[in-house]
Rosetta silent file (secondary structure, phi, psi, omega in degrees, C-alpha in Angstrom):
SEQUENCE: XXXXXXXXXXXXXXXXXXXXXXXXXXXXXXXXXXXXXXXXXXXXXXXXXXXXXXXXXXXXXXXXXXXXXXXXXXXXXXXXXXXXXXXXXXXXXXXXXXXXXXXXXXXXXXXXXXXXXXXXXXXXXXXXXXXXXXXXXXXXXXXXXXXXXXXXXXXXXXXXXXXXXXXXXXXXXXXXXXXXXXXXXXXXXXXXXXXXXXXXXXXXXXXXXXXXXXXXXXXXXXXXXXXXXXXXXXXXXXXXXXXXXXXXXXXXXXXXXXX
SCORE:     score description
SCORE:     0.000 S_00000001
   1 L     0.000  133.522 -173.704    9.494  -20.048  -12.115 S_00000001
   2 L   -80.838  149.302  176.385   10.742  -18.733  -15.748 S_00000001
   3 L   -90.492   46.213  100.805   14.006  -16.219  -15.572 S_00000001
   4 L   -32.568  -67.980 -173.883   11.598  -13.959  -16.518 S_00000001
   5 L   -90.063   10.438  158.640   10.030  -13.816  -13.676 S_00000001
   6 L   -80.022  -16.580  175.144   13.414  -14.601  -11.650 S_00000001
   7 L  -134.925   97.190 -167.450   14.610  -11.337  -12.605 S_00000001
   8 L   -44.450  140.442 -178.031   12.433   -8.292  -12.204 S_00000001
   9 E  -107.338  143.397 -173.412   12.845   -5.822  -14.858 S_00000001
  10 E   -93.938  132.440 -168.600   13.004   -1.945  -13.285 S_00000001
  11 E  -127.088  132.207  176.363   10.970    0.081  -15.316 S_00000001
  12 E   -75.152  129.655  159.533   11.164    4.463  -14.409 S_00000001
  13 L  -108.023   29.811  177.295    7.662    6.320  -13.806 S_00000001
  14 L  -178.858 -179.415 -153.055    9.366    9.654  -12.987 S_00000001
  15 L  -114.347    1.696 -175.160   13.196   11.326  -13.383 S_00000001
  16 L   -98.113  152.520 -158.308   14.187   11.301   -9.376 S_00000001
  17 L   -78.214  -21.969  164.947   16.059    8.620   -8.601 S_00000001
  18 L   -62.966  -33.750  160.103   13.635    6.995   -6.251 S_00000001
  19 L   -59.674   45.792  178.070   10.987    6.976   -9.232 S_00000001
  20 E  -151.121 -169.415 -163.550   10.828    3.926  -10.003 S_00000001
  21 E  -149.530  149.448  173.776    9.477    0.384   -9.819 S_00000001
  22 E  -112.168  139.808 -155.094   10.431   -3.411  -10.119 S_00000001
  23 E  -118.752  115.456 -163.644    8.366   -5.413  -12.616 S_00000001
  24 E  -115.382  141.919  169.570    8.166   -9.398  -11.973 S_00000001
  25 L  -126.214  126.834  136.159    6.076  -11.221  -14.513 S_00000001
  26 L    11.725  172.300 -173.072    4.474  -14.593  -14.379 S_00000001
  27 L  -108.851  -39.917  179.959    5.440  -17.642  -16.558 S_00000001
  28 L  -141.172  111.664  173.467    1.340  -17.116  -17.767 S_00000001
  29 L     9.383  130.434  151.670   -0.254  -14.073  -18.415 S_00000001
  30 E  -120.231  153.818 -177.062   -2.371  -12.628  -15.658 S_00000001
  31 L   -84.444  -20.955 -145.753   -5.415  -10.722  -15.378 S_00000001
  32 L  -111.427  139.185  168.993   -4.695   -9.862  -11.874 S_00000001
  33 E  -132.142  118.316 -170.634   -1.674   -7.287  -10.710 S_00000001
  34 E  -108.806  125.395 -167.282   -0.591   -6.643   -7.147 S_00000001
  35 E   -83.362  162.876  124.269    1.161   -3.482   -6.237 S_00000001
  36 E  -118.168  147.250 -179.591    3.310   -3.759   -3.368 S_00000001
  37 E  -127.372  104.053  163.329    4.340   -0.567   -1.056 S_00000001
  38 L   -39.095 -178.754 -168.227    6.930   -0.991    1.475 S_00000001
  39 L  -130.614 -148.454 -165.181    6.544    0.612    4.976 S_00000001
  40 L   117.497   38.421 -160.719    9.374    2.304    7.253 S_00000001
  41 L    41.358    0.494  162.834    7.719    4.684    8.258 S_00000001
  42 L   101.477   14.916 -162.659    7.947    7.146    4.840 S_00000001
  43 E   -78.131  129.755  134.418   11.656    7.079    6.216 S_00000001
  44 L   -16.984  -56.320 -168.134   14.623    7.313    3.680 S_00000001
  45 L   -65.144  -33.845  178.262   16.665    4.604    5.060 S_00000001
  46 L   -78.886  132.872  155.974   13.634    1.578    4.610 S_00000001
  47 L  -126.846  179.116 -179.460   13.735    0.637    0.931 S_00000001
  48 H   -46.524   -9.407 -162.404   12.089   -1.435   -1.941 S_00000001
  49 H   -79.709   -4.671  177.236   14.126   -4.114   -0.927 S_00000001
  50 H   -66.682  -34.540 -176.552   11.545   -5.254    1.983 S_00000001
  51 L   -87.282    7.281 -166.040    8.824   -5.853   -0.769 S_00000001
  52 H   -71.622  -65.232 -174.251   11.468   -8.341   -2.734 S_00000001
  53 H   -67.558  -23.219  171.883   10.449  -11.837   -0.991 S_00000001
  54 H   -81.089  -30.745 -175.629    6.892  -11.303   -1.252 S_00000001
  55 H   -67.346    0.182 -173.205    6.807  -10.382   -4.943 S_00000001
  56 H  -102.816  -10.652  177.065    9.131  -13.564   -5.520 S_00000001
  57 H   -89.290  -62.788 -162.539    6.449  -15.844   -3.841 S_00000001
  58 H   -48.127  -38.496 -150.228    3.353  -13.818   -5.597 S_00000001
  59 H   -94.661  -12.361  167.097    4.909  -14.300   -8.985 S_00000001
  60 H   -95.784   35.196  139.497    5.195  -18.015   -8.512 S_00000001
  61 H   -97.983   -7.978  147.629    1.359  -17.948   -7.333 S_00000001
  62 L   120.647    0.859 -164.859    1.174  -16.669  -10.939 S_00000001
  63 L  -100.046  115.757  151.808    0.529  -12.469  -10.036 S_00000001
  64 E   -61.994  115.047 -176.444    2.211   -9.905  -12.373 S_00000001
  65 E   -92.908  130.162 -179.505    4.315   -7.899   -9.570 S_00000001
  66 E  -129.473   81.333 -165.929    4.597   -4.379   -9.285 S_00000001
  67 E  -106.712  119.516 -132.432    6.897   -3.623   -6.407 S_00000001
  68 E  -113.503  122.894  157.756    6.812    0.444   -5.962 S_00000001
  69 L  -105.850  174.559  172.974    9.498    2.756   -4.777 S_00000001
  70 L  -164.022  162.256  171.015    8.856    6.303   -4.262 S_00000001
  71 L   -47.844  122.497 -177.928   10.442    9.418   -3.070 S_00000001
  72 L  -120.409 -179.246 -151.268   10.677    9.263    1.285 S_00000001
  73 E   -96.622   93.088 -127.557   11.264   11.463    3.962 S_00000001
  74 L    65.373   31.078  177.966   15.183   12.477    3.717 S_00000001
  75 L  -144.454   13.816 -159.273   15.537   11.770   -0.040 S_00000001
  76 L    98.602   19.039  170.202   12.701   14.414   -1.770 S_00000001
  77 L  -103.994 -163.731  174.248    9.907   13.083   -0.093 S_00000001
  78 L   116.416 -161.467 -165.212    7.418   14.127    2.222 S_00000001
  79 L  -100.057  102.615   49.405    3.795   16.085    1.843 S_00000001
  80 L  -115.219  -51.585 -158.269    2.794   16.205   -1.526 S_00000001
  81 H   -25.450  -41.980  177.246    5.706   14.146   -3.242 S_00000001
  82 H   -78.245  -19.022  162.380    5.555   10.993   -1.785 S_00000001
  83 H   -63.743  -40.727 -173.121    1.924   10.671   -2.399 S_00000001
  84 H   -69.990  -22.073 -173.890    2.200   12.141   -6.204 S_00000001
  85 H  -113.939   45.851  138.569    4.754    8.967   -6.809 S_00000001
  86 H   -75.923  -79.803 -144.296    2.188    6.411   -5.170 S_00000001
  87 H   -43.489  -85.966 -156.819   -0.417    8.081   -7.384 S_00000001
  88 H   -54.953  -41.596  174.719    2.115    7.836  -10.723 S_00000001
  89 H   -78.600   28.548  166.985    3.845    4.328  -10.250 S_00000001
  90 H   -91.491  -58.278 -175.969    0.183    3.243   -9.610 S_00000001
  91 H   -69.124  -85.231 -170.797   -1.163    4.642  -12.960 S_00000001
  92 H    -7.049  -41.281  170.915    2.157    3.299  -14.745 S_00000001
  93 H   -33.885  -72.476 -127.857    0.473   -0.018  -14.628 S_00000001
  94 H   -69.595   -3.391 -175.493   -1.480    1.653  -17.679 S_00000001
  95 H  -126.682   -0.381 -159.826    2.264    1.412  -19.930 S_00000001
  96 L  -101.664  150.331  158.928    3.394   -1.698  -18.152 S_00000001
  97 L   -67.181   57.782 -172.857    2.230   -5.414  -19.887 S_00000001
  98 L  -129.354  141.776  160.482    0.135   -6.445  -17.187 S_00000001
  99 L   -63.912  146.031 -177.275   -3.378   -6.576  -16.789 S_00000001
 100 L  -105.978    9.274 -178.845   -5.691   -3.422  -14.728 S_00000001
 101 L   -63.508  -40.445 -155.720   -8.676   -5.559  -14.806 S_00000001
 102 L  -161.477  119.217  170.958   -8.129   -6.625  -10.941 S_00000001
 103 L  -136.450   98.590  149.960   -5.393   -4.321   -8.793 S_00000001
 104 E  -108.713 -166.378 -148.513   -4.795   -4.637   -5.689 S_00000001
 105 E  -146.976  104.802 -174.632   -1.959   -2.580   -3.982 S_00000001
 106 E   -97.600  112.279 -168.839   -0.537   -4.740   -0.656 S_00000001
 107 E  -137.688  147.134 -154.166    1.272   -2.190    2.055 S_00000001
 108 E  -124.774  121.588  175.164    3.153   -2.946    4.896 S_00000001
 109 L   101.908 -154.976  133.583    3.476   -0.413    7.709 S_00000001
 110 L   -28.173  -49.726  179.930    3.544    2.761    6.506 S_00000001
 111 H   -82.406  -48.430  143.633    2.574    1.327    3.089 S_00000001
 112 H     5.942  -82.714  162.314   -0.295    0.402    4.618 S_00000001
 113 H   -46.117  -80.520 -177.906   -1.219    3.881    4.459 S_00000001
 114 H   -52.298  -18.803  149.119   -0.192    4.761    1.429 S_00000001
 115 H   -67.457  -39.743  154.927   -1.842    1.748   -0.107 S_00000001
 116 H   -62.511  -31.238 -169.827   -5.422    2.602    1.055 S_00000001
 117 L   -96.521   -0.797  160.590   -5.120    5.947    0.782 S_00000001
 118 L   -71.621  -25.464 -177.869   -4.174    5.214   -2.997 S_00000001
 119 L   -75.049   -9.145 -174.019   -7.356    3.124   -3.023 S_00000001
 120 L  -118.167  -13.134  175.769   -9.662    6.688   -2.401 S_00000001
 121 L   -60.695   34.541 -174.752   -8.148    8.616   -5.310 S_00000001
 122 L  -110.060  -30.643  177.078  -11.175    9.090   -7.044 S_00000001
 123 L  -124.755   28.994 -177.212  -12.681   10.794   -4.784 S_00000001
 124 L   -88.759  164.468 -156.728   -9.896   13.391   -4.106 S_00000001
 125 L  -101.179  153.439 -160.850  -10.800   16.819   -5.037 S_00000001
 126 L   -53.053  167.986 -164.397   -9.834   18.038   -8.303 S_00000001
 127 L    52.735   48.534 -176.881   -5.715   19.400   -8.107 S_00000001
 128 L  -114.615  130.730  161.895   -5.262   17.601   -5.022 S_00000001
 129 L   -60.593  148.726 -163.708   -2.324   14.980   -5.146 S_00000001
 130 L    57.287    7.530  174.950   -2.947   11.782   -6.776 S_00000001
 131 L   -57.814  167.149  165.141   -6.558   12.999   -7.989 S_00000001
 132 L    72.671   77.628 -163.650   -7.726   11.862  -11.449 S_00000001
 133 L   -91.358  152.793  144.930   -6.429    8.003  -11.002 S_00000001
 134 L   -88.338  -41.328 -177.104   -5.715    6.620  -14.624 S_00000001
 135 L   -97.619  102.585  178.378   -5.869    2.911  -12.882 S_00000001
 136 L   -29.189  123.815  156.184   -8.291    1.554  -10.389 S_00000001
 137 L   -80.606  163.639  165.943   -7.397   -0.511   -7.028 S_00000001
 138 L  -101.519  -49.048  165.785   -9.178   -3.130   -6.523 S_00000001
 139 E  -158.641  154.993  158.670   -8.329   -4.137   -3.293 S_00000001
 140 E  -132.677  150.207  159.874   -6.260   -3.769   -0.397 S_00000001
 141 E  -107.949  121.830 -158.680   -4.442   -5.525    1.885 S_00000001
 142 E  -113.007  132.871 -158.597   -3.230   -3.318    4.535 S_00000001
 143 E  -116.826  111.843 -173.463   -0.649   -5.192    6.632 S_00000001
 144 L    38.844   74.423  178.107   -0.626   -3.233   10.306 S_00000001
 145 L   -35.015 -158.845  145.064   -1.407   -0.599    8.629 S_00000001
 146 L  -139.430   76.596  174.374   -0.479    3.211   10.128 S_00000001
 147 L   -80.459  -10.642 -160.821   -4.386    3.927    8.717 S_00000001
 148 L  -129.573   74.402  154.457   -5.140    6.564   11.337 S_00000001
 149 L   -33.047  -62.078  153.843   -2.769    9.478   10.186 S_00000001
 150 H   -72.666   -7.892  179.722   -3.323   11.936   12.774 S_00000001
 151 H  -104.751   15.272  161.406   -3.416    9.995   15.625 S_00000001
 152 H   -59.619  -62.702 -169.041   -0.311    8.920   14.037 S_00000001
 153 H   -84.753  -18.745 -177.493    1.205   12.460   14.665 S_00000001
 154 H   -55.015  -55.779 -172.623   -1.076   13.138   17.841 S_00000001
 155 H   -80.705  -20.495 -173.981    0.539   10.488   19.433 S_00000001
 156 L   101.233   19.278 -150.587    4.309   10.186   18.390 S_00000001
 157 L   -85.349  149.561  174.625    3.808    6.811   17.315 S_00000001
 158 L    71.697   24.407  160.880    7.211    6.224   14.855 S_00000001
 159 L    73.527 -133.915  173.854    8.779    9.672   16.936 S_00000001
 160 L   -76.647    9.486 -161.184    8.300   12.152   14.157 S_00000001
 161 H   -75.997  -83.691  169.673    7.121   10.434   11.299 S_00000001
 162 H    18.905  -86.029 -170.249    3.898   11.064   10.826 S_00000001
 163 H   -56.141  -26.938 -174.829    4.534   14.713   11.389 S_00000001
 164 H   -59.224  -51.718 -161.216    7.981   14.674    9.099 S_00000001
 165 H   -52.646  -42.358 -161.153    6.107   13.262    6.145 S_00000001
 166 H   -86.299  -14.185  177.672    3.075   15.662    6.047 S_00000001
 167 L    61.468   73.530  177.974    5.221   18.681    7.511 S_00000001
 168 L   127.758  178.314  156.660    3.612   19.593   10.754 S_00000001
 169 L   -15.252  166.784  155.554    0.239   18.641   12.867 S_00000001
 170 H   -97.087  -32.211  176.381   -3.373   17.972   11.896 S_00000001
 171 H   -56.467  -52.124 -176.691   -3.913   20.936   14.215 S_00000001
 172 H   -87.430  -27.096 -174.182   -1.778   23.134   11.938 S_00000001
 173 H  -101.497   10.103 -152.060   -2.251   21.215    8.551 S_00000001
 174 H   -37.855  -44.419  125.003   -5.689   20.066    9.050 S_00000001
 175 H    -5.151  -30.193 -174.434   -6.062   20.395    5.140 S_00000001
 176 H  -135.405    0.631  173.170   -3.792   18.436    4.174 S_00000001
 177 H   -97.532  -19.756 -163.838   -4.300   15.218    6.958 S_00000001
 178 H   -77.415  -13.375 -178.563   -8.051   15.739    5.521 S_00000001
 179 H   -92.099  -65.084 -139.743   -6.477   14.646    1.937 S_00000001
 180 H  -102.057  -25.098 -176.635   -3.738   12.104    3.041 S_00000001
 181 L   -76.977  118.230 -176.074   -5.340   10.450    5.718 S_00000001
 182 H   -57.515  -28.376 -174.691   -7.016    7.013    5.149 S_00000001
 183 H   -81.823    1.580 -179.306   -9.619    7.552    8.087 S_00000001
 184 H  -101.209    8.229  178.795  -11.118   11.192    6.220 S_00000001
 185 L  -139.736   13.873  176.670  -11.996    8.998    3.308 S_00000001
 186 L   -74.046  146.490   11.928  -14.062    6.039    3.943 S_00000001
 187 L   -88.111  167.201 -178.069  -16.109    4.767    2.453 S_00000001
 188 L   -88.488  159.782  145.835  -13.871    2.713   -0.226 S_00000001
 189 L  -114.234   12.820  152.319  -15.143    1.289   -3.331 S_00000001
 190 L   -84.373  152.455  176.905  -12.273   -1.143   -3.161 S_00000001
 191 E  -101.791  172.234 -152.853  -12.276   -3.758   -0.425 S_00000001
 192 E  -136.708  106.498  135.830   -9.599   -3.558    2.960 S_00000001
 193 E   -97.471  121.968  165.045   -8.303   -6.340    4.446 S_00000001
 194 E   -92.604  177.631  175.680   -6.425   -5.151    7.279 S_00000001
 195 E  -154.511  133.972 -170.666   -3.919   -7.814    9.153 S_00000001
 196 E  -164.448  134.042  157.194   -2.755   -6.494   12.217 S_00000001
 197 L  -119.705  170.272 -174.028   -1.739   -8.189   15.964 S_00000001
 198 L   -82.800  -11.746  174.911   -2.196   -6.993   19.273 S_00000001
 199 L   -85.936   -0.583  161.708    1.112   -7.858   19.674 S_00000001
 200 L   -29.710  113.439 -177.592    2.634   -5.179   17.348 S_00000001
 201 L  -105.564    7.328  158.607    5.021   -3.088   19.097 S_00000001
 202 L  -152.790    8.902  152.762    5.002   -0.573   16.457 S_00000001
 203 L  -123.921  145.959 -163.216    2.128    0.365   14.642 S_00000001
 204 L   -64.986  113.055  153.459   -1.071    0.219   17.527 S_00000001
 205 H    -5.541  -47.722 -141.068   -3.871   -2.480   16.513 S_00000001
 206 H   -60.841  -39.613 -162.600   -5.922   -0.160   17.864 S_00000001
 207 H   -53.273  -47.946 -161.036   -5.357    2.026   14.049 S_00000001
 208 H   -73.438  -19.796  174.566   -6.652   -0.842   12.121 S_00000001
 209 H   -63.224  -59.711  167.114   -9.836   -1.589   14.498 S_00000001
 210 H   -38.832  -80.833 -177.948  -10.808    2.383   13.738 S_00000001
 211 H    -7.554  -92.521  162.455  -10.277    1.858   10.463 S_00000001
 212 H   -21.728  -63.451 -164.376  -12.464   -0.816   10.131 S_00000001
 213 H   -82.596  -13.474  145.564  -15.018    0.111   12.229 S_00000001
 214 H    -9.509  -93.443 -159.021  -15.132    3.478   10.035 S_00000001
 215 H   -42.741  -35.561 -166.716  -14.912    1.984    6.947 S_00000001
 216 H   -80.453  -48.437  173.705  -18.011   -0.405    7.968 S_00000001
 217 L   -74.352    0.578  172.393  -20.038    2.015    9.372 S_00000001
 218 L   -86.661    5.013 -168.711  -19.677    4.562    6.183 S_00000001
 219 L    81.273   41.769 -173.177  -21.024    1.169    4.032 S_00000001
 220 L  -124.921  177.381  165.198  -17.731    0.351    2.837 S_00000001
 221 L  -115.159  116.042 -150.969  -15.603   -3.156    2.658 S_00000001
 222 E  -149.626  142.739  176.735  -13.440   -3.043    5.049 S_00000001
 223 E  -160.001  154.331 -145.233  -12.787   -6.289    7.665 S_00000001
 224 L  -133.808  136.584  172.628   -9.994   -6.851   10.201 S_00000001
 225 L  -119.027   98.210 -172.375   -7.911   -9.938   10.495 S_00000001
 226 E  -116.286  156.162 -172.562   -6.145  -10.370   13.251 S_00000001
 227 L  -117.080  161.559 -131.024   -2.878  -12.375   13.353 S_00000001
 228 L  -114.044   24.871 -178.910   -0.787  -14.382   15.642 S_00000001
 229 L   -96.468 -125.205 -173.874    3.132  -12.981   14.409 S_00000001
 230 L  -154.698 -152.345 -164.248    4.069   -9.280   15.541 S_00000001
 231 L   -61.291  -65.569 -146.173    5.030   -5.992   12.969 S_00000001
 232 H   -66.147  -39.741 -176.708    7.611   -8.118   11.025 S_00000001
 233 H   -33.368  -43.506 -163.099    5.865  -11.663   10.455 S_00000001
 234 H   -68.587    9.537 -169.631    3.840  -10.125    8.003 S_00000001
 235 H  -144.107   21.493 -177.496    6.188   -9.524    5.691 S_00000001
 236 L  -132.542  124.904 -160.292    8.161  -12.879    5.850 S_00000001
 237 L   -86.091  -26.430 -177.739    6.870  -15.067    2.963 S_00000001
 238 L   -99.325   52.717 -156.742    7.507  -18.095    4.979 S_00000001
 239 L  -153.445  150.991  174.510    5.185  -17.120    8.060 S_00000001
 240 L   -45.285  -68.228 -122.990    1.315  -17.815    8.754 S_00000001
 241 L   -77.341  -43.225  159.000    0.697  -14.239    8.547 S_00000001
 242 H   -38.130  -60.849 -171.439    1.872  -13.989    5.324 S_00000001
 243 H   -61.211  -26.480  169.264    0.165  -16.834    3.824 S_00000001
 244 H   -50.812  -88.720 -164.979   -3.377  -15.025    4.950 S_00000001
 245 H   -29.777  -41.546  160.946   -2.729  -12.469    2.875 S_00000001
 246 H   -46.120  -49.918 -179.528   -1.828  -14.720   -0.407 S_00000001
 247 H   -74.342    8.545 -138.613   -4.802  -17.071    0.359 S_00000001
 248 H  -108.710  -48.885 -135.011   -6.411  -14.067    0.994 S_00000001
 249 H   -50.372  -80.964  179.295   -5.756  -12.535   -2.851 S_00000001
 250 H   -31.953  -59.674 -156.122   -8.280  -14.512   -5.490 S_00000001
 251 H   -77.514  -33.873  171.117  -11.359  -13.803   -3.127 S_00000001
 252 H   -94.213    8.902  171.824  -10.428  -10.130   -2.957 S_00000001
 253 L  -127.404   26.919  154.930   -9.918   -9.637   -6.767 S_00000001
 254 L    43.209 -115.975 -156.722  -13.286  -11.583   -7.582 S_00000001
 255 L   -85.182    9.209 -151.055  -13.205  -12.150  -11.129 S_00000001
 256 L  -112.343   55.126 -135.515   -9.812  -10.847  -12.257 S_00000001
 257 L  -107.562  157.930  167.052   -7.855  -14.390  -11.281 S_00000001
 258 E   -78.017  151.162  159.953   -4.543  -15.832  -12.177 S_00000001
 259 L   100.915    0.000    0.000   -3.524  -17.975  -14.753 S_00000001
């Protein structure tokens, strides 16, 4: 690995201090760019720093690294903002030197969510947050996802988050889970790998199996993996679970390949 790419350069899409992104580049040019979006539940206190060890393995697999903070939930986040800084350090690709040919956007969690549901802006309605994408995903890999937003807040899963981020209910906000939620917007025209285990003790399996079986029955590409760690494996570059998702990379960004 070049100390280019040993030392990420932080490049600002927005003026809050949370607006911004870490930029890891390859030793040789890639077509191919992988977002990453940390999880925590949309929580202040979880930062960018979760998404650090995978973007230092991706960029020695040769992937121009995008690893995305954004405004959370006790810093300026919440319903619209933290969606409006998906949507812009997503688009940023479009100033950064990396190729937009082949994007996919890898979310952990929480980011999960917010990775898929970045994957549907296109078909948000006009003035909506994050409508009008300037940059395509390509694919996602959603890694135990929180895909099923309201039964996120129906149930309590993560306490209040759910309800903190979007600020209230799908009963009272119905409008706005019908926007934000990854299960109101299948089908994709990006493909979904989810990775999920039944042994997750803290976002349910069960969300990514809806998901899926949505996504499939609206015609979309959408497929379920499931894997033999827990929540955390999946996010530890030196774990099986992990290694799906890497090996998993090429095949979901077809023609838009490293190197």
């Amino acid at each position: 690995m070049t100390d280019q790419a040993a030392r990420p350069v932080l490049r600002r899409y927005g003026p809050d201090p949370a607006q911004f992104g870490e930029l890891w580049l390859p030793a040789v040019t890639s077509a191919a760019t992988v977002v990453i979006v940390h999880g925590g539940f949309w929580r202040a206190r979880y930062d960018m720093s979760l998404g650090r060890p995978l973007a230092a393995d991706l960029v020695r697999r040769g992937y121009a690294v995008w690893n995305l903070e954004y405004r959370r939930v006790g810093a300026a986040g919440g319903w619209p903002m933290t969606f409006e800084d998906i949507a812009a350090g997503i688009d940023m690709l479009a100033e950064l030197p990396v190729g937009t040919s082949g994007v996919a956007v890898i979310g952990h969690s929480a980011g999960g969510h917010l990775a898929t549901w970045a994957a549907g802006r296109a078909a948000l309605p006009p003035g909506s947050p994050g409508a009008r994408p300037r940059v395509a995903v390509t694919a996602v890999i959603s890694q135990a996802g929180v895909l099923a937003l309201a039964d996120c807040a129906r149930q309590g899963v993560g306490g209040t988050a759910a309800v903190d981020l979007m600020g209230g209910g799908p009963q009272d906000l119905p409008g706005r889970y019908r926007l934000g939620d990854p299960m109101a917007a299948v089908p994709l025209d990006a493909a979904v790998l989810c990775l999920h285990s039944r042994a997750d003790d803290a976002v349910p399996f069960a969300y990514s199996q809806q998901y899926v079986a949505a996504a499939t029955l609206a015609g979309g590409r959408a497929r379920l993996h499931e894997t033999d760690g827990d929540h955390f494996t999946l996010i530890d570059p030196d774990s099986a679970d992990w290694r799906v998702a890497a090996d998993a990379l090429p095949g979901l960004l077809g023609g838009a390949r490293t190197g």
